[in-house]
C-alpha positions as CSV (number, residue, x, y, z in Angstrom):
1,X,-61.7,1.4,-7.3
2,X,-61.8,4.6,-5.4
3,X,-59.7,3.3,-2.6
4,X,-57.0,1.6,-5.0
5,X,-56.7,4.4,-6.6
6,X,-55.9,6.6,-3.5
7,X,-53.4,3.9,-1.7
8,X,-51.4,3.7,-5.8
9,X,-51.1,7.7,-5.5
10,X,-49.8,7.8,-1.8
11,X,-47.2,5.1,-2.5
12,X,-46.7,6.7,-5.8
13,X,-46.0,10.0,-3.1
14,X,-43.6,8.2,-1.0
15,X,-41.6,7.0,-3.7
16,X,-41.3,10.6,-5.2
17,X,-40.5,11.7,-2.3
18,X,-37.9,9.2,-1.3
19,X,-36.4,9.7,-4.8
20,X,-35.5,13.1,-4.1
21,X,-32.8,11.8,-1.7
22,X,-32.1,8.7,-2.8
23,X,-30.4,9.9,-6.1
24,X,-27.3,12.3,-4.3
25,X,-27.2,9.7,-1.5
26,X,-27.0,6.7,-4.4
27,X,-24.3,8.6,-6.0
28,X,-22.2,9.3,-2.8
29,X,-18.8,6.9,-2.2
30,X,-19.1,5.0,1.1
31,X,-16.4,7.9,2.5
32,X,-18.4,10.9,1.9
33,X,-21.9,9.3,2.4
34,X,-22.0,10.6,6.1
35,X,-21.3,14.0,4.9
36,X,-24.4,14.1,1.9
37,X,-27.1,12.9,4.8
38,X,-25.5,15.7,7.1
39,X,-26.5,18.2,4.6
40,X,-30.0,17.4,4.4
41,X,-29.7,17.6,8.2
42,X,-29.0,21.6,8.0
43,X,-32.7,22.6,7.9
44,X,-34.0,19.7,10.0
45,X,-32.9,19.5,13.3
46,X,-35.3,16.2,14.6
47,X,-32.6,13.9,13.1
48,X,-28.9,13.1,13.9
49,X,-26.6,11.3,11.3
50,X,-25.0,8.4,13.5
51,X,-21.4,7.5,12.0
52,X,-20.7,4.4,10.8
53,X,-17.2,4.4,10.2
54,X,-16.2,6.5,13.2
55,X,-17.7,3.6,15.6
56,X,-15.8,1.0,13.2
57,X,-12.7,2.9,13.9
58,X,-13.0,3.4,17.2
59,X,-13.8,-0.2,18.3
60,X,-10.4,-1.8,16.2
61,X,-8.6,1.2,18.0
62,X,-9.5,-0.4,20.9
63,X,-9.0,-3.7,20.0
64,X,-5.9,-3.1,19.0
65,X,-4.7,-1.3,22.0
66,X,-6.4,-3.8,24.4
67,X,-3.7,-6.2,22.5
68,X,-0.9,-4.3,22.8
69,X,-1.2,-4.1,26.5
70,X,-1.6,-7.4,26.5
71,X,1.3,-7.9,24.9
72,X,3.4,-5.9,26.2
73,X,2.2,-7.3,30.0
74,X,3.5,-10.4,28.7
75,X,6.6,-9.3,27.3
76,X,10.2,-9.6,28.9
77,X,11.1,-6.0,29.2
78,X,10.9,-2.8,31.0
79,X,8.5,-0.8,29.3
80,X,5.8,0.4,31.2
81,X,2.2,0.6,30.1
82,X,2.7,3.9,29.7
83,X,5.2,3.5,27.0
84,X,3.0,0.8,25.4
85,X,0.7,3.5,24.6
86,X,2.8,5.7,23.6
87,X,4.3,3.1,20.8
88,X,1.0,2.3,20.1
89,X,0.0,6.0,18.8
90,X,2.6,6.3,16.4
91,X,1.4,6.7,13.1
92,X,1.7,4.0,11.0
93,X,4.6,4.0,8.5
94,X,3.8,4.7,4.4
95,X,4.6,2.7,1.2
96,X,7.2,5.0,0.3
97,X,8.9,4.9,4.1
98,X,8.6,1.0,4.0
99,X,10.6,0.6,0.7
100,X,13.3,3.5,1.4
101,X,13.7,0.9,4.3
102,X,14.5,-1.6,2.3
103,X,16.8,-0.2,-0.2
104,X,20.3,-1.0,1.4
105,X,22.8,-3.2,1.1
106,X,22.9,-6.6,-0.4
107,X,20.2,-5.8,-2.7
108,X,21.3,-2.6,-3.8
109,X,25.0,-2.5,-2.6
110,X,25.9,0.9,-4.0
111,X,24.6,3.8,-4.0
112,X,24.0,4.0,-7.7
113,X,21.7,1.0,-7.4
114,X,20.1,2.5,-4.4
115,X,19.5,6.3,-6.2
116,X,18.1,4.3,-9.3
117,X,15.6,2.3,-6.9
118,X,14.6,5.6,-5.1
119,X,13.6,7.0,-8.7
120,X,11.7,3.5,-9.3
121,X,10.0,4.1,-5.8
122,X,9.0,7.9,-7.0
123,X,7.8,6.3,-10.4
124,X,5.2,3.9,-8.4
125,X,1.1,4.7,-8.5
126,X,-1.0,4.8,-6.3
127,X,-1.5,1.0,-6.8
128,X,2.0,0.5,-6.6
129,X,2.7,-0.7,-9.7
130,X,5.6,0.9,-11.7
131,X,4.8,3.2,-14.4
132,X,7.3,5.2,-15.1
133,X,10.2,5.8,-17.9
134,X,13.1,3.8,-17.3
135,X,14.8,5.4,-20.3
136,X,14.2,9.2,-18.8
137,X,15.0,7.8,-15.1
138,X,18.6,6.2,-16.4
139,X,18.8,10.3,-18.1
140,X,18.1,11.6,-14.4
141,X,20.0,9.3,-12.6
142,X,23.3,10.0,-15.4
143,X,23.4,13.9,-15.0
144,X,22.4,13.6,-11.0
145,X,24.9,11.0,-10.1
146,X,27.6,11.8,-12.7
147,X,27.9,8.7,-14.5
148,X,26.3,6.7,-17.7
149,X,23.6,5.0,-16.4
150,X,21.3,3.0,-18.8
151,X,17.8,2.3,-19.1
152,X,18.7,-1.9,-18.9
153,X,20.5,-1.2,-15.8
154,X,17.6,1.0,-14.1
155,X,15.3,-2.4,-15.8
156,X,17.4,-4.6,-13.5
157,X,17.4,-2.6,-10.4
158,X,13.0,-2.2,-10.9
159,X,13.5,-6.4,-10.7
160,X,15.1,-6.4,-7.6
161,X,11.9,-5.0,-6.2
162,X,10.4,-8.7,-6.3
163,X,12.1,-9.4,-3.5
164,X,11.1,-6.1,-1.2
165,X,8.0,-6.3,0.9
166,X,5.1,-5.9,0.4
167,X,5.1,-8.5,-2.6
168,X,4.6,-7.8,-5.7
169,X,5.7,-4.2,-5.5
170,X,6.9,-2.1,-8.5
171,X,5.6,-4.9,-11.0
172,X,4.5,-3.4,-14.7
173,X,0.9,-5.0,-14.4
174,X,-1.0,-7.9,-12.5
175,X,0.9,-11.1,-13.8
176,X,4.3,-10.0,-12.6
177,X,3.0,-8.6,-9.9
178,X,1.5,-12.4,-9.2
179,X,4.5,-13.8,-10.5
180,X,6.7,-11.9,-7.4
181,X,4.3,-12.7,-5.2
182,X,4.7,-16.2,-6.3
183,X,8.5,-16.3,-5.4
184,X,7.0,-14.7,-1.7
185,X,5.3,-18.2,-1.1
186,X,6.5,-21.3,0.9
187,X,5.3,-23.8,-1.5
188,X,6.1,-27.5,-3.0
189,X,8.0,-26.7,-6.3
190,X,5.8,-28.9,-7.9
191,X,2.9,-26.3,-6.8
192,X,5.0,-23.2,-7.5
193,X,6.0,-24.7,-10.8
194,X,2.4,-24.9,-12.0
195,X,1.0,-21.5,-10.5
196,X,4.2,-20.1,-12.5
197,X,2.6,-21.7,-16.0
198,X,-1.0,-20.5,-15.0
199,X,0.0,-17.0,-14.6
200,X,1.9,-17.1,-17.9
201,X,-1.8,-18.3,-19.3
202,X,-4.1,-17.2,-17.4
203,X,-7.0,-16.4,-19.1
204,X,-6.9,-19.7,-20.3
205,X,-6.0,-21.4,-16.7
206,X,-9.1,-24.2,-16.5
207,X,-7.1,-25.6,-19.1
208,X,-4.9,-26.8,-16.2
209,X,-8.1,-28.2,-14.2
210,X,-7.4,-31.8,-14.9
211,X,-4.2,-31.6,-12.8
212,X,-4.1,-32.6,-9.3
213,X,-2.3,-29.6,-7.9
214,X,-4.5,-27.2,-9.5
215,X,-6.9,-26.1,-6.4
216,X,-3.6,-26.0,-4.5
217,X,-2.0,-23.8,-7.4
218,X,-5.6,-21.6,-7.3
219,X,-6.1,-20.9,-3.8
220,X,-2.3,-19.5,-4.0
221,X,-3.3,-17.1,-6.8
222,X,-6.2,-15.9,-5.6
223,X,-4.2,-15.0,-1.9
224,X,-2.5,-12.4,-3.8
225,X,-2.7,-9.2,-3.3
226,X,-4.0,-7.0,-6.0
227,X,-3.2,-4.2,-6.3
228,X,0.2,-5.1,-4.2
229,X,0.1,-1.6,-2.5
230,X,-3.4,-2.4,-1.1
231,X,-2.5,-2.8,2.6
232,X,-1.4,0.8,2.1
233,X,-3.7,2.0,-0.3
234,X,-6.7,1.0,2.5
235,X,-4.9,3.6,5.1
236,X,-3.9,6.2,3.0
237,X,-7.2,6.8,0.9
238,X,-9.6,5.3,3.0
239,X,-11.2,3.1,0.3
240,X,-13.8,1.3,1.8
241,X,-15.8,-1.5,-0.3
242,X,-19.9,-0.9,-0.5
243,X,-20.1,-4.9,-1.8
244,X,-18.3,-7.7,-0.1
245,X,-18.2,-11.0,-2.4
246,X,-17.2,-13.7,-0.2
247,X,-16.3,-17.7,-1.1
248,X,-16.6,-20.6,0.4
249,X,-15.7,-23.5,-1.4
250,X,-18.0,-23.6,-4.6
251,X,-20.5,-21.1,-3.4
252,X,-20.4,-17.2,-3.2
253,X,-21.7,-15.1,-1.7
254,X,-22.8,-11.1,-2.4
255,X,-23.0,-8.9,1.0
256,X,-23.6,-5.4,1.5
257,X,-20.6,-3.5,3.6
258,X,-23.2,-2.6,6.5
259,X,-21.2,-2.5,9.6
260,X,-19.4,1.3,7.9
261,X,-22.8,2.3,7.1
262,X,-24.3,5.6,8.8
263,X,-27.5,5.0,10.7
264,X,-30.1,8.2,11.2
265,X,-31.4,8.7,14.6
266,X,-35.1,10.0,14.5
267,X,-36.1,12.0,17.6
268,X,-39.3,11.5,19.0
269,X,-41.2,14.5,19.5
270,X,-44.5,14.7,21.5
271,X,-47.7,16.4,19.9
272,X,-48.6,19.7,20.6
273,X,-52.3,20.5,20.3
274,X,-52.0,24.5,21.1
275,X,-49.5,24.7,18.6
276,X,-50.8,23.2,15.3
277,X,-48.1,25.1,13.2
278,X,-45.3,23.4,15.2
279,X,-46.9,20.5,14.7
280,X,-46.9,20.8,11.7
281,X,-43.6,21.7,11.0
282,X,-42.1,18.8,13.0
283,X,-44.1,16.5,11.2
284,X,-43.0,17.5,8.1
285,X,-39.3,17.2,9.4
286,X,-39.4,13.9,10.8
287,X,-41.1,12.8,7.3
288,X,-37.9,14.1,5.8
289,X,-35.9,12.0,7.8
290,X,-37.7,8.7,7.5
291,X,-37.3,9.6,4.1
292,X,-33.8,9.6,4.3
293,X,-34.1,6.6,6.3
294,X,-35.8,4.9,2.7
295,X,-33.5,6.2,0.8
296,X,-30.4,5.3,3.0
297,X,-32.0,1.2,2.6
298,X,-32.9,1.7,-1.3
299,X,-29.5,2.4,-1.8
300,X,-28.2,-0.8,-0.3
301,X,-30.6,-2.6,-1.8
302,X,-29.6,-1.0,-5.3
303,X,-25.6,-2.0,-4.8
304,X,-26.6,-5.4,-3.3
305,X,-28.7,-5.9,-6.8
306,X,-25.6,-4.3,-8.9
307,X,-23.2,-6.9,-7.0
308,X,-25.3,-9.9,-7.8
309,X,-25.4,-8.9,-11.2
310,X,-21.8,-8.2,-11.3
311,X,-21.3,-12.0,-9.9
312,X,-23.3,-13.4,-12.0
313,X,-21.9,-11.7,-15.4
314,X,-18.3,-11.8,-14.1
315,X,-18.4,-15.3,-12.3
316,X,-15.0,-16.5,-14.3
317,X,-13.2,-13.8,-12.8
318,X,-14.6,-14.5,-9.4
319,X,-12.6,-17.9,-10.2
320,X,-9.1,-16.2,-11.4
321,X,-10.4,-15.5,-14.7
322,X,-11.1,-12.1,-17.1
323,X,-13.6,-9.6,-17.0
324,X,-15.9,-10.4,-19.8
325,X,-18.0,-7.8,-21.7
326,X,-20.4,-5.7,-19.4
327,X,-22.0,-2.6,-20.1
328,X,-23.9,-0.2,-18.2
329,X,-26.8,-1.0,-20.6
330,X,-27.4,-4.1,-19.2
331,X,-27.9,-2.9,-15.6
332,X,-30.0,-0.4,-16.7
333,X,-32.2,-2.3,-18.4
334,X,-32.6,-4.8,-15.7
335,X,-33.0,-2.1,-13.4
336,X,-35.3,0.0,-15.7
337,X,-33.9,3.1,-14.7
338,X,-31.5,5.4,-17.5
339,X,-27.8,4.5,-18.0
340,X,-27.0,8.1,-16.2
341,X,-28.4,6.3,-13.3
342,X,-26.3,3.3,-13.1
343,X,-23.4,5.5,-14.4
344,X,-24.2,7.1,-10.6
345,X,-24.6,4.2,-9.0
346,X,-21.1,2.8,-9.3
347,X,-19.3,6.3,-9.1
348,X,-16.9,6.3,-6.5
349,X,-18.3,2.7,-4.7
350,X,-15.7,-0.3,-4.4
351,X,-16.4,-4.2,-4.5
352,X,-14.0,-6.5,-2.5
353,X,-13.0,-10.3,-3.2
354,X,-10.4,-12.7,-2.7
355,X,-8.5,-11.0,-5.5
356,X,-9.1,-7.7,-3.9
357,X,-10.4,-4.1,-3.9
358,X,-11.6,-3.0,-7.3
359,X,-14.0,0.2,-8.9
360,X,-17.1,-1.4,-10.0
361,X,-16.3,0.4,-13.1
362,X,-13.7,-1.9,-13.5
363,X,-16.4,-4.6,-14.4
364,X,-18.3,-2.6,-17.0
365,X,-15.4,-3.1,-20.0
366,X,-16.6,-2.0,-23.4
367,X,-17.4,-4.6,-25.7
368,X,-15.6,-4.7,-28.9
369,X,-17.8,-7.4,-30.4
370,X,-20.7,-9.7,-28.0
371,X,-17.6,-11.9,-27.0
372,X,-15.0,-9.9,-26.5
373,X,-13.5,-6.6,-24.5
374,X,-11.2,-4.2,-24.8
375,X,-9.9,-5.4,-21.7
376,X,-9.1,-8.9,-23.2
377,X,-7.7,-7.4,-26.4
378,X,-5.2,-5.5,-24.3
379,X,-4.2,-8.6,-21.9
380,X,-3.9,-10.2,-25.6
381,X,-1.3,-7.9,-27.1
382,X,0.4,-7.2,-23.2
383,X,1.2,-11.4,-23.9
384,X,2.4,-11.2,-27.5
385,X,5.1,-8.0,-27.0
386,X,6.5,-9.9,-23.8
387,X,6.9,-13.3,-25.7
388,X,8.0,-11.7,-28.5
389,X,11.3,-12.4,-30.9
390,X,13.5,-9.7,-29.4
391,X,15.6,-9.3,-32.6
392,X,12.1,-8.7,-34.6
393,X,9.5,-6.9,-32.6
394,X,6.1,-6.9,-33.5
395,X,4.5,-4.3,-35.6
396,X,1.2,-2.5,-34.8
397,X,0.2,-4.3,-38.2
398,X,1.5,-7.8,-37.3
399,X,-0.4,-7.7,-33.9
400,X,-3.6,-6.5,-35.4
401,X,-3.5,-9.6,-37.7
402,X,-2.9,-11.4,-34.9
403,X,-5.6,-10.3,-32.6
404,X,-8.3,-9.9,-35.4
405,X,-7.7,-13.7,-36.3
406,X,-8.0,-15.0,-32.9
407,X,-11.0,-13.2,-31.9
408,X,-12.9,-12.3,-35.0
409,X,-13.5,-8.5,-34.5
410,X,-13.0,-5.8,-36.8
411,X,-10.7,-3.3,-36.1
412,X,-8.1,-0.8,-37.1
413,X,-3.9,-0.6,-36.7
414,X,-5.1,2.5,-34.4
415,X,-6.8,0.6,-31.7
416,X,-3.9,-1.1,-31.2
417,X,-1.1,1.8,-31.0
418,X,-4.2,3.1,-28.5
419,X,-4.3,-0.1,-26.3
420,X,0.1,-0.4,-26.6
421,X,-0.1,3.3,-25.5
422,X,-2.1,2.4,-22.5
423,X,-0.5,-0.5,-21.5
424,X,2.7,2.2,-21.4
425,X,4.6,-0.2,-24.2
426,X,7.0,1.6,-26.4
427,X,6.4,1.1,-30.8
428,X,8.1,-2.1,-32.1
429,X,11.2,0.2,-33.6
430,X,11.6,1.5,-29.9
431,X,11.1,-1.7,-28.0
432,X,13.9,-3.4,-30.8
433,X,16.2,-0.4,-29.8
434,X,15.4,-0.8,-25.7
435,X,15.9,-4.9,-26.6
436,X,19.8,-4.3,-28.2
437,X,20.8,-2.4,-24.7
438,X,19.6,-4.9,-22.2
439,X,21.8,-7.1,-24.2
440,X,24.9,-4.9,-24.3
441,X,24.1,-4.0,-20.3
């Protein structure tokens, strides 16, 4: 009993111990995790923080250049190998340089239409989706350049982007964004045809599961790119993914990111029996560090538990489906630790898939009722104001029928003025107005 009780209050020491780091390095994004375990490192010089990202970098670096030579050695030409790495330090163009690029001639033949598409390019996020005015950019571009330009014809101009690289650029939200990337693809029409219907339904797209060409008309839609800036966002931000979900056919597959991961380096230190308060001070150092060392591994195994939970809630969106209701609550009381924990837990940390890089908050959308989320609500109304009767545009009143019918929640007209406002859609009296001068323009 004795001896139980001693081994249960020395793990129970560990733990505690352990916990102390674990917490601030738990709540640390993959991009400043190197720089929390250097600060425990101030006061304890018997540990070094190895960088996992640096050696990451550096090997593709050399990859890459190792290719280039190659290339170039096998290229036609003149240059020398001294000019090949010269090209190959050049810094690597951004969004914005790659569509000013673009915007000539015979996609934007004058220079209106190519001022108007340099105010949609100002106007993208960092995402690159479009969310900006095109009412108050057709008022800029009228007293900059002189002339009436209207809010339809600064509409048109934001369509032409469909056709810029990368795809699915300057989109208003994910299903355009899919549907450009559609036009992108080499595909049968028959295949493009019924991707096209998918994404105009696709939260209900295993409806379409009986048809032949619906794997083919899948494994297109989940090769896009979301966000379509994300080649760009990955270079400029440096947003790199703790959780890795990876498919192959039916089964997936949760990983943790390790290969960016910081490792600690422990030095060994001989005992010294004439100095006892050395000793003693280095031992109590090199605990710190294995400490960090536990904490560094309970962290990973914490976001490799999160992931599989996230898989297993959000497995239909894994598939090209929605997010479904998720709340912190549930992790927490899987976990048993407080919410504030979790909330910490997927602060700042990034999960990738087939359909891309996305916040782990991202899963976690509050429930409106056991069934449904606010995120589904808002993909609801999104679909009924861009199918609407143009000549009669839906009220705030008319959708909340609408939406309280079809999923049986309660709710007020004020939800949905909240969810229009953050989809960045203009009231039904607006919208009618907006409507009347695309079809004058």
């Amino acid at each position: 009993m004795k001896l139980r009780t001693q081994t249960s209050a020395t793990l129970k020491a560990k733990l505690s111990s352990t916990l102390k780091s674990w917490l601030p390095i738990l709540q640390s994004g993959m991009s400043d995790l190197e720089e929390t375990l250097n600060a425990f490192g101030v006061e304890n010089p018997y540990f070094e923080v190895k960088s996992g990202i640096a050696d990451v970098m550096s090997h593709q670096s050399a990859l890459q250049k190792k290719n280039y030579q190659e290339k170039m050695r096998g290229a036609k030409g003149t240059s020398t190998e001294g000019d090949g790495i010269e090209q190959f330090c050049i810094q690597e163009e951004s969004l914005e340089v790659v569509l000013l690029h673009q915007i000539e001639p015979p996609l934007f033949p004058t220079k209106n239409s190519q001022e108007i598409a340099k105010k949609i390019i100002e106007n993208l996020d960092n995402e690159g989706y479009f969310d900006g005015d095109c009412e108050s950019i057709a008022q800029e571009c009228s007293e900059e350049l002189g002339v009436s330009i209207t809010a339809s014809e600064v509409e048109k101009i934001r369509l032409r982007f469909a056709y810029l690289e990368p795809p699915g650029i300057a989109a208003l939200d994910v299903v355009e964004s899919f549907k450009f990337q559609l036009d992108h693809l080499d595909v049968p029409s028959d295949v493009y045809e019924l991707s096209l219907e998918i994404l105009q339904n696709l939260q209900e797209h295993t409806k379409f599961k009986k048809n032949p060409l619906y794997a083919k008309a899948m494994r297109a839609i989940q090769s896009f790119k979301n966000p379509p800036a994300l080649d760009f966002f990955q270079k400029e931000v440096a947003v790199i993914p703790d959780i890795l979900v990876l498919e192959d056919k039916d089964n997936i597959q949760v990983q943790i990111n390790d290969k960016y991961y910081p490792s600690i380096m422990i030095q060994k230190q001989e005992k010294d029996d004439k100095n006892s308060i050395k000793d003693a001070f280095i031992k109590s150092k090199i605990k710190e560090a294995r400490d960090l060392v536990d904490a560094l591994e309970m962290r990973k195994a914490t976001l490799y538990k999160i992931g599989l939970m996230i898989v297993e809630y959000q497995y239909e969106f894994f598939k090209g489906g929605e997010i479904k209701p998720m709340t912190l609550k549930d992790l927490a009381d899987e976990f048993g630790h407080a919410t504030s924990t979790i909330s910490r837990a997927i602060s700042n940390k990034y999960l990738e898939c087939a359909r891309g890089i996305f916040p782990l908050k991202n899963f976690f959308a509050t429930a409106i009722d056991e069934d449904t989320s606010n995120t589904t609500i808002k993909d609801f109304v999104a679909e009924l104001i861009r199918n609407e009767n143009k000549q009669k545009p839906l009220s705030d009143s008319k959708i909340l029928k609408l939406a309280t019918e079809k999923f049986k929640v309660t709710m007020v007209r004020r939800t949905i003025a909240k969810y229009r406002a953050q989809l960045n859609i203009a009231s039904s009296s607006d919208r009618k107005k907006l409507y009347k001068m695309q079809v004058e323009g």
